[in-house]
C-alpha positions in Angstrom: -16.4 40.2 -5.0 -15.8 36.9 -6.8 -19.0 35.1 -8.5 -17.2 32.0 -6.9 -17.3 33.1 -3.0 -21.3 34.1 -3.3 -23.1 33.7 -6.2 -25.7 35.8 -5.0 -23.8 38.7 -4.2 -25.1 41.6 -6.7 -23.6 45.5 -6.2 -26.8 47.8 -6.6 -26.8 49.0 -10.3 -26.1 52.7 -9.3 -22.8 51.6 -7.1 -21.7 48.9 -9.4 -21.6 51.8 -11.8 -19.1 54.1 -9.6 -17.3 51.7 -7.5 -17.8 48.3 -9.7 -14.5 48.0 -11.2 -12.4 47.9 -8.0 -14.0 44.5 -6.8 -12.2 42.8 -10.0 -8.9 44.4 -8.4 -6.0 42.2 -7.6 -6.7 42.8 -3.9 -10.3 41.9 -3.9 -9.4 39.0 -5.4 -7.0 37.9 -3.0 -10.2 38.8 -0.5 -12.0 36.5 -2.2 -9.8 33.4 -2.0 -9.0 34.4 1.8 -12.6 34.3 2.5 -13.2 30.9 0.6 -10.4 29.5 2.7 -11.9 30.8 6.2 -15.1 29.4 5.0 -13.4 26.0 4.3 -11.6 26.3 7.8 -14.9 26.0 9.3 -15.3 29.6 10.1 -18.5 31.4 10.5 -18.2 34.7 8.2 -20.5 37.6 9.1 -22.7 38.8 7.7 -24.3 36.5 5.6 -23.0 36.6 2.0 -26.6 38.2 0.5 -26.2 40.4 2.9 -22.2 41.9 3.1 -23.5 44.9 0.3 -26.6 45.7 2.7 -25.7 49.3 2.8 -25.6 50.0 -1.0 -28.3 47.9 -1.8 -30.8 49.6 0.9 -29.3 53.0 0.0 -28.6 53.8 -4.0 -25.8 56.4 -4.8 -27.8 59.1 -5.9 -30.0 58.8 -2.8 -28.1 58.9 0.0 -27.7 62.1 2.1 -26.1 61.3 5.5 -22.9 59.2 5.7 -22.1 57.1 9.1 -19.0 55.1 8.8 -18.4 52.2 11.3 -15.0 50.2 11.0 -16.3 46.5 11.6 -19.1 44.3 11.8 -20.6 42.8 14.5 -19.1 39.5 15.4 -21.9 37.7 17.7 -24.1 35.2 16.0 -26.9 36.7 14.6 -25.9 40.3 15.2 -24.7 42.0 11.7 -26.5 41.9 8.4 -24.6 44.4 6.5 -25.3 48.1 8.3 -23.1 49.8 10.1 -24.5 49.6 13.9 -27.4 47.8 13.4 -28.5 44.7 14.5 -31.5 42.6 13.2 -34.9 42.9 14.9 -35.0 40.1 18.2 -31.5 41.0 18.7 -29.8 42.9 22.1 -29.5 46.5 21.3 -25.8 46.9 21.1 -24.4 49.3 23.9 -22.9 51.9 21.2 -26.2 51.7 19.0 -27.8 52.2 22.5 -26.0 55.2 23.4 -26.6 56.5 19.6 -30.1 56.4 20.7 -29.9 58.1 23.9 -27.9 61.4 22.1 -31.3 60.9 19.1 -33.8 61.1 22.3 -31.9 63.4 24.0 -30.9 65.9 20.6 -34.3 65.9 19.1 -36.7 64.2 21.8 -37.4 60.8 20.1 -37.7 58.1 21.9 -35.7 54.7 21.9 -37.0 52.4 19.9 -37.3 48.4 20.8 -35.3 47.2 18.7 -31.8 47.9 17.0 -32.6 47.5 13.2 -31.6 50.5 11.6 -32.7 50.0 8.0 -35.5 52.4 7.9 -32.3 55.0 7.7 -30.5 53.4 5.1 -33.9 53.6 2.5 -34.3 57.4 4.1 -30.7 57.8 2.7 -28.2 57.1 5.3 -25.6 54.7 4.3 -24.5 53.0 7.1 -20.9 52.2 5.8 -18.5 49.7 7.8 -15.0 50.1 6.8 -14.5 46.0 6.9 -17.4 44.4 5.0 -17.2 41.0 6.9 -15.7 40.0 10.1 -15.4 36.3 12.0 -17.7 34.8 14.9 -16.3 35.7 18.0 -12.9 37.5 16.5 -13.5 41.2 16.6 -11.0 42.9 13.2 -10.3 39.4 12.2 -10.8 40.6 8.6 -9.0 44.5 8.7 -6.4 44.8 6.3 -7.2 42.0 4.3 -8.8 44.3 1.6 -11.7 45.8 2.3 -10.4 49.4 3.7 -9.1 49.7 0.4 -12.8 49.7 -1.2 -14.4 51.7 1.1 -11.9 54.1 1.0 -13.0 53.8 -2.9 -16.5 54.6 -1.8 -16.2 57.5 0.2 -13.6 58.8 -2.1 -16.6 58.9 -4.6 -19.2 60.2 -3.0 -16.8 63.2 -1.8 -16.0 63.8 -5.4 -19.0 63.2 -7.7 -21.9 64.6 -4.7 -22.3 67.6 -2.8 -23.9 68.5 0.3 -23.4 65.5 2.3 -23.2 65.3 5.7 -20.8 63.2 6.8 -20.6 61.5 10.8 -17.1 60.6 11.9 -17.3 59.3 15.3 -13.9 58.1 16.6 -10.4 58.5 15.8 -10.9 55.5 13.0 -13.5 57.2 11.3 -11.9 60.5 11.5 -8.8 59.4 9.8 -10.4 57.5 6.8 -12.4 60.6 6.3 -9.9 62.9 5.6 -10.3 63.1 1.9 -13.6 64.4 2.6 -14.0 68.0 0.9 -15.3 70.3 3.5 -15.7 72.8 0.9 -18.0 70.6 -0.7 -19.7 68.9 2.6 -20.4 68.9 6.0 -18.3 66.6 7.9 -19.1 66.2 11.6 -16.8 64.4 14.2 -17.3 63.3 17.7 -15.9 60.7 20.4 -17.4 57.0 19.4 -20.5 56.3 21.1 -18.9 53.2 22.6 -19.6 53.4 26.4 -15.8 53.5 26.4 -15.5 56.8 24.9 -19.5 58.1 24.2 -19.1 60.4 27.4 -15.9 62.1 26.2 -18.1 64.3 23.4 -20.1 61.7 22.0 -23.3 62.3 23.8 -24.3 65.8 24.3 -22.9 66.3 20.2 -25.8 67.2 18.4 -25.2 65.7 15.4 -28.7 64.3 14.4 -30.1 67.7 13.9 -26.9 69.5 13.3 -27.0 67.2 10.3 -30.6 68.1 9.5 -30.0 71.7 9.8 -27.4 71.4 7.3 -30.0 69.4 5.1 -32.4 71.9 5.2 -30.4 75.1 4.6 -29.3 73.1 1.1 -32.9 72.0 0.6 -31.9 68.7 0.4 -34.6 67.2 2.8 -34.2 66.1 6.8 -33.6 62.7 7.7 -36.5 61.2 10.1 -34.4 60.1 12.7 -37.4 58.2 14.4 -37.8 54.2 13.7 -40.8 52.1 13.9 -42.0 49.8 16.8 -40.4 46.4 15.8 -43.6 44.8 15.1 -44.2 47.5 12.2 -40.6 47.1 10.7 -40.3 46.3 7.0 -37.1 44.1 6.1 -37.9 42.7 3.1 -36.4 43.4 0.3 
């Protein structure tokens, strides 16, 4: 992204590496200058600028294990900073994130936690991956084809060819389809219903995924992913 949309935006050094190079893309710069203009419209542009790279900043490319793509952020005041599903601390659990937590308590018996902040995955090696890196208050997809699908697509293109032994958690036809490049020689894709309460009861909960996913992990060596979170009063979300 453009120095002259957020100054402050910096891609993680190990991602800037890979992935880097398609920001200064004809596209992304068109992105840029469509967000400036939103901005100058008056509209409020989620998340935060610091915070639209959350995911590869709290999860570096040679550290992440589990892949969860979402397709949007959150549009509610307050509610996105960056990872897919998750909300800030002090902020309603969002219904899919809540039924996410009800297959977790019901797959490997840990309870919910208070809170929907889900960054204690993301440094455990999740990358919690929206397809659409920004979104507008109150407009649900008000930024999808506007650029962004195209770098994503980037990203998980990359991580299917230069890692192996990833597990990979398409939920919903959205996800599905922008996974398909993924090798499934080379990694373990998983696919279920979205855990929307629209859909989460078609397949989503009773799926398994959490320690089908960890099972997988463990059979490679490569390390389970603590599903569990801390009570809100011990979360760390600094940095």
């Amino acid at each position: 992204m453009n120095d002259d949309v957020q100054p402050s935006i910096q891609l993680e050094p190990s991602w800037k590496a890979r992935v880097g190079d398609w920001l200064l893309r004809p596209e992304m710069r068109e992105l840029s200058s469509f967000l400036r203009q939103r901005k100058a419209a008056g509209a409020h542009v989620f998340p935060p600028g610091p915070q639209i790279f959350a995911a590869f900043d709290a999860t570096p490319f040679d550290q992440v294990k589990v892949v969860i793509l979402g397709q949007d952020p959150y549009h509610g005041r307050g509610q996105a900073h960056g990872l897919s599903f998750s909300v800030m601390p002090g902020v309603p659990v969002p219904p899919s994130l809540l039924n996410i937590y009800k297959e977790i308590e019901a797959d490997l018996g840990i309870p919910r936690p208070d809170h929907g902040c889900l960054l204690p995955w993301a440094r455990r090696g999740v990358l919690l991956l929206n397809a659409v890196l920004t979104v507008e208050e109150g407009k649900a997809g008000a930024h999808q084809g506007r650029g962004w699908e195209g770098f994503t697509d980037h990203v998980v293109d990359t991580l299917n060819r230069e890692r192996e032994g990833l597990v990979f958690l398409l939920w919903g036809s959205y996800a599905q389809q922008k996974g398909k490049v993924i090798d499934t020689g080379r990694h373990r894709v998983l696919k279920a219903p979205h855990p929307s309460p629209l859909s989460a009861h078609r397949g989503f909960l009773g799926c398994r995924h959490f320690s089908a996913a960890n099972d997988y992990l463990a059979r490679r060596n490569l390390g389970r992913i603590d599903w569990s979170l801390p009570p809100r009063a011990a979360l760390d979300v600094a940095g």
